[in-house]
MOPAC internal coordinates of N, CA, C and O (Angstrom, degrees):
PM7 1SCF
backbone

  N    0.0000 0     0.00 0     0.00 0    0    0    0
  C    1.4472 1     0.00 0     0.00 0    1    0    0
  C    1.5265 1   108.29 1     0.00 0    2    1    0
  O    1.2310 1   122.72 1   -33.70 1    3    2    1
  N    1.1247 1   112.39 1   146.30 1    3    2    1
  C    1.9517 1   125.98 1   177.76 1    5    3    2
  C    1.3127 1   108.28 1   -73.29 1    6    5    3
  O    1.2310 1   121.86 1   -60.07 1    7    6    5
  N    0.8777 1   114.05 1   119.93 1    7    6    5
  C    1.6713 1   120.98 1   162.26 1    9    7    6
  C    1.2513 1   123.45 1   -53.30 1   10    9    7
  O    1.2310 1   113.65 1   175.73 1   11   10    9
  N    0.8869 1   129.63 1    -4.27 1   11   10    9
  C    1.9180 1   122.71 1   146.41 1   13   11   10
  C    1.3437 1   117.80 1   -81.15 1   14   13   11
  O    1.2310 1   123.54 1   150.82 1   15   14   13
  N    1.8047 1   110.82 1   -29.18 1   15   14   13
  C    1.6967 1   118.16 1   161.75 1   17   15   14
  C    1.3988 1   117.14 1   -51.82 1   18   17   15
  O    1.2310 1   115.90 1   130.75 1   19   18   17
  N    1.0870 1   125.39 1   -49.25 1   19   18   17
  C    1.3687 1   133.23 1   162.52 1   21   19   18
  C    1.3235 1   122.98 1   -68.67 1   22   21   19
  O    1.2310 1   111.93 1   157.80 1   23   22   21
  N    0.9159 1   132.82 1   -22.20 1   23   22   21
  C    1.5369 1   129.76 1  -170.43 1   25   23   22
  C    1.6982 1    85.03 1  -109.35 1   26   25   23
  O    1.2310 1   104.06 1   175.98 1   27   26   25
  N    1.4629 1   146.99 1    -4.02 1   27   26   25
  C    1.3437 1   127.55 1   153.23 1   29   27   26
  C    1.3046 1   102.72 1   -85.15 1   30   29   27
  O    1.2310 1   108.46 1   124.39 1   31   30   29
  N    1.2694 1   139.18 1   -55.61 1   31   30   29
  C    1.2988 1   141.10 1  -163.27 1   33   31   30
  C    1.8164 1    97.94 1   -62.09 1   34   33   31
  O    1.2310 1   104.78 1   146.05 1   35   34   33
  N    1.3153 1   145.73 1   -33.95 1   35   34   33
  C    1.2756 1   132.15 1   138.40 1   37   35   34
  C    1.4482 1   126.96 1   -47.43 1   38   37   35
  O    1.2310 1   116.55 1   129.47 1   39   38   37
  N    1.2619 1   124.16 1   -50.53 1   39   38   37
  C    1.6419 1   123.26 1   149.31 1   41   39   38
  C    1.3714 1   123.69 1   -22.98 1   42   41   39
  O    1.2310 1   122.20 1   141.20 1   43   42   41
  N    1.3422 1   113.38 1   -38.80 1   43   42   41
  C    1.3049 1   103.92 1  -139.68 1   45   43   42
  C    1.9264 1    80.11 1  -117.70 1   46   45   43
  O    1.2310 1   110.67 1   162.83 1   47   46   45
  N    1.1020 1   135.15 1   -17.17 1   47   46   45
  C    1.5826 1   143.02 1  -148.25 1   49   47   46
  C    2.2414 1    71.21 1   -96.55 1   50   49   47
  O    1.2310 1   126.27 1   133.65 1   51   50   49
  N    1.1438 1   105.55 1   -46.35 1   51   50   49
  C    1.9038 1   114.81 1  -163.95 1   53   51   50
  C    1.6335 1    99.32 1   -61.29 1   54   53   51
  O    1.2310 1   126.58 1   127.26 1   55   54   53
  N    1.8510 1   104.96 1   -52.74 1   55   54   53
  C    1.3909 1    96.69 1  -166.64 1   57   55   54
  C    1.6340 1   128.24 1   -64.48 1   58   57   55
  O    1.2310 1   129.73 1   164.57 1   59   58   57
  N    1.8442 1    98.84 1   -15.43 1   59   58   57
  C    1.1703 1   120.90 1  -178.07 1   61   59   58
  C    1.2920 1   124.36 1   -46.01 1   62   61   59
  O    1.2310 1   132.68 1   139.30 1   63   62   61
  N    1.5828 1    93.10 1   -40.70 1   63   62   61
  C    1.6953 1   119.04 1  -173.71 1   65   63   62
  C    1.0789 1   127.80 1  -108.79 1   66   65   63
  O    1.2310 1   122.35 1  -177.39 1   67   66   65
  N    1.3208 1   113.11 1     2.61 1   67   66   65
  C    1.4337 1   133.48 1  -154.54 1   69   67   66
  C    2.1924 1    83.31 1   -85.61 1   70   69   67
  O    1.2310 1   120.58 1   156.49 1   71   70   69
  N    0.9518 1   116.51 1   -23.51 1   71   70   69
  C    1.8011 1   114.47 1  -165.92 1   73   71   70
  C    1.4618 1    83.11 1   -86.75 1   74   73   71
  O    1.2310 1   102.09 1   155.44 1   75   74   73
  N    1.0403 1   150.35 1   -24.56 1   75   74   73
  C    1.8081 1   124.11 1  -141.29 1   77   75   74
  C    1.7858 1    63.78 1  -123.34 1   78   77   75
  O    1.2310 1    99.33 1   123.25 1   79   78   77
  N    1.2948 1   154.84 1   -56.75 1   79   78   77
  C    1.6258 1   137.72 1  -166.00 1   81   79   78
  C    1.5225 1   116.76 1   -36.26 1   82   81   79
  O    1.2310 1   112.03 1   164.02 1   83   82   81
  N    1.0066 1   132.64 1   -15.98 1   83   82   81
  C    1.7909 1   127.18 1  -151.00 1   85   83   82
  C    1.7131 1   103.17 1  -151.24 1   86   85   83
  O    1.2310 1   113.40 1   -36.45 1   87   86   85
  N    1.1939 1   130.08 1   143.55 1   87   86   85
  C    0.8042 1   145.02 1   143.29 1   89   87   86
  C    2.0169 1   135.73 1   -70.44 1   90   89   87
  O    1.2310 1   131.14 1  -175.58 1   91   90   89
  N    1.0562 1    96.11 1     4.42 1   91   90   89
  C    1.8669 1   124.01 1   167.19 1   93   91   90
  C    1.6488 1   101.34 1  -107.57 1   94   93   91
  O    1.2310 1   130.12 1   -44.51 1   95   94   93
  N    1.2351 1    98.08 1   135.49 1   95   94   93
  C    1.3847 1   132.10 1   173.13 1   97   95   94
  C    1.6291 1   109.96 1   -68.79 1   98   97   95
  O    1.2310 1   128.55 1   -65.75 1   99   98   97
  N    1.1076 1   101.14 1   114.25 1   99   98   97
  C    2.0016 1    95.09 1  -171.31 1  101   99   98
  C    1.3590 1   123.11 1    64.40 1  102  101   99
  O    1.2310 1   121.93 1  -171.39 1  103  102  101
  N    1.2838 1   113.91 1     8.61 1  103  102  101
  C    1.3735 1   118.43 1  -179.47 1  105  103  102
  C    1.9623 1   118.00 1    79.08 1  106  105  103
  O    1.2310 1   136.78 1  -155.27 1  107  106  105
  N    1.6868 1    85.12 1    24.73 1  107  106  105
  C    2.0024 1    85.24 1  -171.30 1  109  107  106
  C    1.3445 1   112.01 1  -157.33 1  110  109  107
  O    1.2310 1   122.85 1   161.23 1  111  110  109
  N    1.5233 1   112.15 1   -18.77 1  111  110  109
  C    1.3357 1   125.26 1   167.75 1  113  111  110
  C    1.0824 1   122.50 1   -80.44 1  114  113  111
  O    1.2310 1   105.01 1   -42.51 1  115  114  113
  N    1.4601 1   145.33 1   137.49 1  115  114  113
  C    1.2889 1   127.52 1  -171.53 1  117  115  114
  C    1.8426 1   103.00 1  -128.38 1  118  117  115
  O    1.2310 1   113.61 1   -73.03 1  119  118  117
  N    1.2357 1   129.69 1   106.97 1  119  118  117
  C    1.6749 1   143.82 1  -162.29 1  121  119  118
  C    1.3560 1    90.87 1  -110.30 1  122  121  119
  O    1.2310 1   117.81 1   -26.70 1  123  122  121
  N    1.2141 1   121.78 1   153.30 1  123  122  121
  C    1.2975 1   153.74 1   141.77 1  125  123  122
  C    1.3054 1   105.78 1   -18.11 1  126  125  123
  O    1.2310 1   119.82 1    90.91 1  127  126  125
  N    1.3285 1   117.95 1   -89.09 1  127  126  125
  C    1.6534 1   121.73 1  -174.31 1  129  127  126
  C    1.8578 1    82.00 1  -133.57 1  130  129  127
  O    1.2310 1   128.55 1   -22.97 1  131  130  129
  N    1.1113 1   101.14 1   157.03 1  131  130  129
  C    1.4619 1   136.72 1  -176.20 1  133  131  130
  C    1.7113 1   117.41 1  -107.74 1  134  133  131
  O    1.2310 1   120.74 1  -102.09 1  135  134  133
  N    1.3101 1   116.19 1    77.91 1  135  134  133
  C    1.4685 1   136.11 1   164.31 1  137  135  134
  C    1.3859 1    95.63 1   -26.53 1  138  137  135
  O    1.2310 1   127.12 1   -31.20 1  139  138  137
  N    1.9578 1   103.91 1   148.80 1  139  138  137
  C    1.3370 1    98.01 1   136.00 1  141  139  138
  C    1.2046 1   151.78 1   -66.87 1  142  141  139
  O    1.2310 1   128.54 1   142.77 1  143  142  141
  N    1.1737 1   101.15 1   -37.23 1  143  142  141
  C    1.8433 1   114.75 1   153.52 1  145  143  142
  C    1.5016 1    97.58 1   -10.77 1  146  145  143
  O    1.2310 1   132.77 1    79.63 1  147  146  145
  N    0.9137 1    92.93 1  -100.37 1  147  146  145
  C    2.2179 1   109.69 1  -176.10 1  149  147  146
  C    1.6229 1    98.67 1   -33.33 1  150  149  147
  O    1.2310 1   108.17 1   145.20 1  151  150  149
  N    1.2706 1   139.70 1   -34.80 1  151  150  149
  C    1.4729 1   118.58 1   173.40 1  153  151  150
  C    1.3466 1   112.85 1   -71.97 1  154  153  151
  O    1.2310 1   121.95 1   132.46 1  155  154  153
  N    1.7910 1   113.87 1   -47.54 1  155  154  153
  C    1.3583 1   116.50 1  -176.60 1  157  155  154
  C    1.5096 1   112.73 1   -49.93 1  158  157  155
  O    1.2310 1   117.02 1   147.06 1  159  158  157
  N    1.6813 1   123.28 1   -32.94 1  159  158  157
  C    1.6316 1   110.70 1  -154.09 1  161  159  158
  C    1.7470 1    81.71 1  -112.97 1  162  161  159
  O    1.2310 1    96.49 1   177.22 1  163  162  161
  N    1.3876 1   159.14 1    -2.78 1  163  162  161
  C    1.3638 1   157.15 1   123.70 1  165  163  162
  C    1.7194 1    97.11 1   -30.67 1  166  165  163
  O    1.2310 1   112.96 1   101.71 1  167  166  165
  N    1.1912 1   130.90 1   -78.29 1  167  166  165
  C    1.2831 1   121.69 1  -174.28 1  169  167  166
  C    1.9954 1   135.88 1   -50.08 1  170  169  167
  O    1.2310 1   142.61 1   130.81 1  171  170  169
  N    1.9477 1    73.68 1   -49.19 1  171  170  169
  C    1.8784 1    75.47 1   169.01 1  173  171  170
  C    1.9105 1   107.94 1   -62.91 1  174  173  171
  O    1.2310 1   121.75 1   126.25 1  175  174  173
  N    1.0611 1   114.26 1   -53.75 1  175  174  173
  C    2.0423 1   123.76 1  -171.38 1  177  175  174
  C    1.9539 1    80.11 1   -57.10 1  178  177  175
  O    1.2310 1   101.78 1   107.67 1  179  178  177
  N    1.1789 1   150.86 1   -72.33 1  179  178  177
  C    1.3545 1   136.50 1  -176.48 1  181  179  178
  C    1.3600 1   111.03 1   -39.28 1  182  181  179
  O    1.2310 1   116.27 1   117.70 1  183  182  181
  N    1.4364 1   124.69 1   -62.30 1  183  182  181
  C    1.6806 1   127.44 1  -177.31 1  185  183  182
  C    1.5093 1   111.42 1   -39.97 1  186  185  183
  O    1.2310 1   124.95 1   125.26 1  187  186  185
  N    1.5863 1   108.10 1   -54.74 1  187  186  185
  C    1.3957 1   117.21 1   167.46 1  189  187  186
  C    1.6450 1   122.45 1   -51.09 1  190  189  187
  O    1.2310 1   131.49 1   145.41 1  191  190  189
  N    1.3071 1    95.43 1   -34.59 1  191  190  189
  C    1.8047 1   102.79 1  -165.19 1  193  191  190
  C    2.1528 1    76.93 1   -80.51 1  194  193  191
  O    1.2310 1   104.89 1   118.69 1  195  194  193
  N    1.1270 1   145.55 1   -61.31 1  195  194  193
  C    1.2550 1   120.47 1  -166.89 1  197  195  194
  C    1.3009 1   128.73 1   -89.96 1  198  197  195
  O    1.2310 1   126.74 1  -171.61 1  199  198  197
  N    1.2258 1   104.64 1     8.39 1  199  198  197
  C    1.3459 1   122.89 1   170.62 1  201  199  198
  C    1.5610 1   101.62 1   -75.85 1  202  201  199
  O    1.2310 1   124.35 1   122.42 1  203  202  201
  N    1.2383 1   109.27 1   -57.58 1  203  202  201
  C    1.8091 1   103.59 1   177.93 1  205  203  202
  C    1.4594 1    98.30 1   -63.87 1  206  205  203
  O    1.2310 1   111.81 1   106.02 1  207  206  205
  N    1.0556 1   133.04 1   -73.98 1  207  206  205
  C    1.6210 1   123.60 1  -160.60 1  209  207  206
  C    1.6656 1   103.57 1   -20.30 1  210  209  207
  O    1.2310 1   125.85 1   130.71 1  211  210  209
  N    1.3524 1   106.37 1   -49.29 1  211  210  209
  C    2.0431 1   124.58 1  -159.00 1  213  211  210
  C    1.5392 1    94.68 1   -79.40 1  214  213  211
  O    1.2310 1   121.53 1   179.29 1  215  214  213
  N    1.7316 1   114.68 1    -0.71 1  215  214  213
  C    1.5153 1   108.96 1   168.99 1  217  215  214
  C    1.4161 1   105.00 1  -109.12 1  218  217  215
  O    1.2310 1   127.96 1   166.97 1  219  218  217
  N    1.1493 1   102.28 1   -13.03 1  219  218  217
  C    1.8088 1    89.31 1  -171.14 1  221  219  218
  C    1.5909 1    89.99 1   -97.78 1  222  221  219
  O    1.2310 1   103.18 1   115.54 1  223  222  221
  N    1.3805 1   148.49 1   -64.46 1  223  222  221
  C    1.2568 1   134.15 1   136.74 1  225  223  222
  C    1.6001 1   124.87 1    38.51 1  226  225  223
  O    1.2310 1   130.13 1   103.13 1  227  226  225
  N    2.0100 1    98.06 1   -76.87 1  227  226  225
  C    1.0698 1   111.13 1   169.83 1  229  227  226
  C    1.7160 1   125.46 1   -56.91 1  230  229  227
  O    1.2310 1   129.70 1   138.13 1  231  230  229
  N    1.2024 1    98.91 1   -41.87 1  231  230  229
  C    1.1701 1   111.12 1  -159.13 1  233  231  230
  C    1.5646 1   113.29 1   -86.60 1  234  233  231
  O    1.2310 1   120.87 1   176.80 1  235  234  233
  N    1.3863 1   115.95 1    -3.20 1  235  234  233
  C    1.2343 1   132.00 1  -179.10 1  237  235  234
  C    1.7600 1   102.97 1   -92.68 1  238  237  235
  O    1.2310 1   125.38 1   145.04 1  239  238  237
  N    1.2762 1   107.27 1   -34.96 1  239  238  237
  C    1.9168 1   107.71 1   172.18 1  241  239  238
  C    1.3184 1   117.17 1  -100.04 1  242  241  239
  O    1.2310 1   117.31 1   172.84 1  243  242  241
  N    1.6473 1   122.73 1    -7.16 1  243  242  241
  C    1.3518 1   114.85 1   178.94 1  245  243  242
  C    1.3463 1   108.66 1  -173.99 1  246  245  243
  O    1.2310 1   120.75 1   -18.79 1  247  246  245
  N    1.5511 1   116.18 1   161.21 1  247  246  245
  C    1.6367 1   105.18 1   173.82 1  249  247  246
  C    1.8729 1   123.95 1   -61.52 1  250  249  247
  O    1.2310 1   127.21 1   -44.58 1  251  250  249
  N    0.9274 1   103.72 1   135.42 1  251  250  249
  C    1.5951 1   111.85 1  -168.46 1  253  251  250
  C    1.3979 1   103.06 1   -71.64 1  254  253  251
  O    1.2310 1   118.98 1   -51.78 1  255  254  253
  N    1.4070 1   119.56 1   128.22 1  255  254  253
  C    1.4422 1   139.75 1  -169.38 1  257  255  254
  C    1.7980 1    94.73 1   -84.48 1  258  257  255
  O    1.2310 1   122.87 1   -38.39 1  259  258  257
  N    1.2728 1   112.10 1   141.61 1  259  258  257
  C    1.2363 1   127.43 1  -179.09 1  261  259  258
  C    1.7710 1   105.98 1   -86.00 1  262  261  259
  O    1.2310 1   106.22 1   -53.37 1  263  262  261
  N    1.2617 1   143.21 1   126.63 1  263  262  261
  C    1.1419 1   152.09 1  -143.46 1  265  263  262
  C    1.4579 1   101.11 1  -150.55 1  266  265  263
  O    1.2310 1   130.40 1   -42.76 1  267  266  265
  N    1.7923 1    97.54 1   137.24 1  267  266  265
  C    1.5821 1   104.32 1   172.90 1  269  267  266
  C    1.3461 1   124.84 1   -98.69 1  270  269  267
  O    1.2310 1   123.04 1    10.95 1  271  270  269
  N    1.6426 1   111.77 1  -169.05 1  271  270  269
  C    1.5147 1    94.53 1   158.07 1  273  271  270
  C    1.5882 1   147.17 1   -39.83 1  274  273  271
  O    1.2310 1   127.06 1   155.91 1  275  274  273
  N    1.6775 1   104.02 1   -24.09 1  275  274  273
  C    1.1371 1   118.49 1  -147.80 1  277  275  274
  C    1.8925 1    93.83 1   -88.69 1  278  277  275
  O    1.2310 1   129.90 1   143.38 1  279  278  277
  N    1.3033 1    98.52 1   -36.62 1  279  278  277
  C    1.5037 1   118.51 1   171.22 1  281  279  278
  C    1.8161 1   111.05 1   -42.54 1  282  281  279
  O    1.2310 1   130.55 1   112.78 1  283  282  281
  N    1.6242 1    97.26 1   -67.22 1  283  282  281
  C    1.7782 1    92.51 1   177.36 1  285  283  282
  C    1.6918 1   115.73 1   -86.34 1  286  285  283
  O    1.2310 1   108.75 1  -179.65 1  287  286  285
  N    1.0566 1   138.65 1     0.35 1  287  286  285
  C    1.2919 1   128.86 1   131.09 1  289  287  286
  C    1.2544 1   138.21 1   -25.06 1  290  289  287
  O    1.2310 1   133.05 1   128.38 1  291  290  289
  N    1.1589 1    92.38 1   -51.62 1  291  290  289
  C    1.9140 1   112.69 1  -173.73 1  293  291  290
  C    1.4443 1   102.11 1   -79.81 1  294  293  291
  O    1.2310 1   125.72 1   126.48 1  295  294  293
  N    1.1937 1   106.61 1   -53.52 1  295  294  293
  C    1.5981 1   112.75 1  -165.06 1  297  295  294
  C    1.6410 1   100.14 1   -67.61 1  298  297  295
  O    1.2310 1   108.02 1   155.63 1  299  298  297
  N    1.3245 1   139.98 1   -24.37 1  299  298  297
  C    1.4792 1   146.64 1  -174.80 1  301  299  298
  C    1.2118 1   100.39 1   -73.28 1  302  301  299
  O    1.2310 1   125.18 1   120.84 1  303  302  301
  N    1.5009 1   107.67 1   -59.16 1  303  302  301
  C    1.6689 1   116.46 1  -179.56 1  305  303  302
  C    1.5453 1   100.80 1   -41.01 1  306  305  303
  O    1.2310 1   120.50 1   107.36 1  307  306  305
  N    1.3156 1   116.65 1   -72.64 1  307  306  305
  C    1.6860 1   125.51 1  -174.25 1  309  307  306
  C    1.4695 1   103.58 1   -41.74 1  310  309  307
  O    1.2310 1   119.61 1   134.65 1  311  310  309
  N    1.2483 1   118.35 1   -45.35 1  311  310  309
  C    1.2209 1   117.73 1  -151.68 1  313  311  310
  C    2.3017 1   100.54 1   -78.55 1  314  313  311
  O    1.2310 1   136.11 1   154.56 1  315  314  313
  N    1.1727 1    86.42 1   -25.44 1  315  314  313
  C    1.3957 1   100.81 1   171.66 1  317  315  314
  C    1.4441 1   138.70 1   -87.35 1  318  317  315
  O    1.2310 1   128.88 1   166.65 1  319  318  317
  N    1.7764 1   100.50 1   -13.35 1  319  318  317
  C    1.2538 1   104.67 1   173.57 1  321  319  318
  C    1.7447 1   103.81 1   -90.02 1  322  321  319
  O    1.2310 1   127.47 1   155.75 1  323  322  321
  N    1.4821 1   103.24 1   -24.25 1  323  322  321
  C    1.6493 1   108.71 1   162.69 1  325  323  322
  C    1.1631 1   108.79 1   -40.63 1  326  325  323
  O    1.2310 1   110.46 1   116.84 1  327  326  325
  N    1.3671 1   135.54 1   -63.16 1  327  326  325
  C    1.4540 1   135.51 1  -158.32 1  329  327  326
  C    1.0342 1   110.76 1   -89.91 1  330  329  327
  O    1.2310 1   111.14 1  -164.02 1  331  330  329
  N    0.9977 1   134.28 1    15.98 1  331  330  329
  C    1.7137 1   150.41 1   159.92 1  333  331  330
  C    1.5861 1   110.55 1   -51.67 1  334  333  331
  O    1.2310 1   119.25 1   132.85 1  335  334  333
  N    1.1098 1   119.03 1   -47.15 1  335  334  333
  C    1.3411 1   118.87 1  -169.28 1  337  335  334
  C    1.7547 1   100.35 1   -90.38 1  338  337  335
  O    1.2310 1   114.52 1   137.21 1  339  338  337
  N    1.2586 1   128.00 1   -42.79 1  339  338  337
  C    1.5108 1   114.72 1   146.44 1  341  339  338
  C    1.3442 1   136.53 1   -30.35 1  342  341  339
  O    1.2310 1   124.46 1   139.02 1  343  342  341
  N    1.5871 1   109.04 1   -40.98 1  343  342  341
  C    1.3880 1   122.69 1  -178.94 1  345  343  342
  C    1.7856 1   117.84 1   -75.52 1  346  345  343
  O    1.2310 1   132.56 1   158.61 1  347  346  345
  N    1.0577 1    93.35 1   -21.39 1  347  346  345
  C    1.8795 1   119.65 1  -167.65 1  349  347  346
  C    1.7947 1    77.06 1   -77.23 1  350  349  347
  O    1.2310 1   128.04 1    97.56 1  351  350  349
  N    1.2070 1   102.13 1   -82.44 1  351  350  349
  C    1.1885 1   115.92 1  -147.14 1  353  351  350
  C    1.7445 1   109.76 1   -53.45 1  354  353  351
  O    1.2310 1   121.18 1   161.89 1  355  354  353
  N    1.2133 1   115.36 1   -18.11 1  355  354  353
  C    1.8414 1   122.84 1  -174.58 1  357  355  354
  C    1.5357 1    92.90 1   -98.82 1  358  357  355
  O    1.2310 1   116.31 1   139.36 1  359  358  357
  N    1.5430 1   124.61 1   -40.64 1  359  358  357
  C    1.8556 1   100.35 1  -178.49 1  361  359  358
  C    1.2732 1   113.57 1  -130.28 1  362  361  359
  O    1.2310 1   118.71 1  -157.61 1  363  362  361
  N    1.5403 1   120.06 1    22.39 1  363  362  361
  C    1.3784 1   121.35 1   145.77 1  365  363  362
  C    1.2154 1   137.67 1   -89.68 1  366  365  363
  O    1.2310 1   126.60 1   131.25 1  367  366  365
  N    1.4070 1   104.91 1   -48.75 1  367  366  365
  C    1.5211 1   123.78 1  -157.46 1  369  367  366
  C    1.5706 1   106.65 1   -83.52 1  370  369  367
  O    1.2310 1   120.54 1  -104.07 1  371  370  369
  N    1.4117 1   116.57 1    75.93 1  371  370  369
  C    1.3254 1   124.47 1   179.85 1  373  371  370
  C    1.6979 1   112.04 1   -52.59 1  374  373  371
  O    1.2310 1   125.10 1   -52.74 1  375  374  373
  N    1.2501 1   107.81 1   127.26 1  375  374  373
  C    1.3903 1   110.94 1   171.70 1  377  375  374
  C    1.5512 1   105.62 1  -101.48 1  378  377  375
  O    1.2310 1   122.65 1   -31.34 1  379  378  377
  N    1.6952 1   112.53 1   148.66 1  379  378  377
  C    0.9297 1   135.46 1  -160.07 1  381  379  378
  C    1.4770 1   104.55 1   -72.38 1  382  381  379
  O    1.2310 1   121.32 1   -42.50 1  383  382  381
  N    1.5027 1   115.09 1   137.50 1  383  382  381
  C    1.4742 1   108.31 1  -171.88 1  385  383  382
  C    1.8177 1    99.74 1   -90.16 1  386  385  383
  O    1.2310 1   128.24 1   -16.73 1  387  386  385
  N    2.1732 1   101.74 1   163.27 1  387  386  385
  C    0.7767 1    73.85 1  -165.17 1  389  387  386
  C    1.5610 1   104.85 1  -108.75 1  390  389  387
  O    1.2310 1   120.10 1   180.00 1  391  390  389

């Protein structure tokens, strides 16, 4: 595997989780409590933000293959089972009161 393949697929495992880490909106806003709303539309604008990187990427070693629906489906799913362990960790993992 190419070392920009790997170093996106780490990119992209970070950006997953990067919404459920912080209590600021985009990493700059600072709210009261933090809706899901604000994780759901942080993640899709991230998916997009590494979805292009993994096009320009592409497009820097070869001509870029034209892709259907079926293409960003899959890749959302992946990109969502990534943020799974972000998601665990912001509305499961009860911390002990003090």
């Amino acid at each position: 595997m190419d070392s920009s393949i790997t170093i996106l697929l780490a990119l992209a495992v970070v950006a997953a989780n990067l919404p459920f880490a912080s209590d600021r909106v985009a990493g700059f806003f600072k709210v009261a409590r933090k809706h899901f709303g604000w994780h759901a539309l942080e993640l899709a604008v991230l998916f997009v933000l590494v979805g292009g990187l993994a096009r320009l990427l592409e497009a820097r070693q070869m001509p870029v293959h034209e892709q259907h629906w079926q293409f960003y489906v899959t890749t959302l799913a992946l990109f969502l089972v990534a943020a799974f362990p972000g998601f665990v960790y912001r509305y499961f993992w009860h911390r002990p009161a003090h």
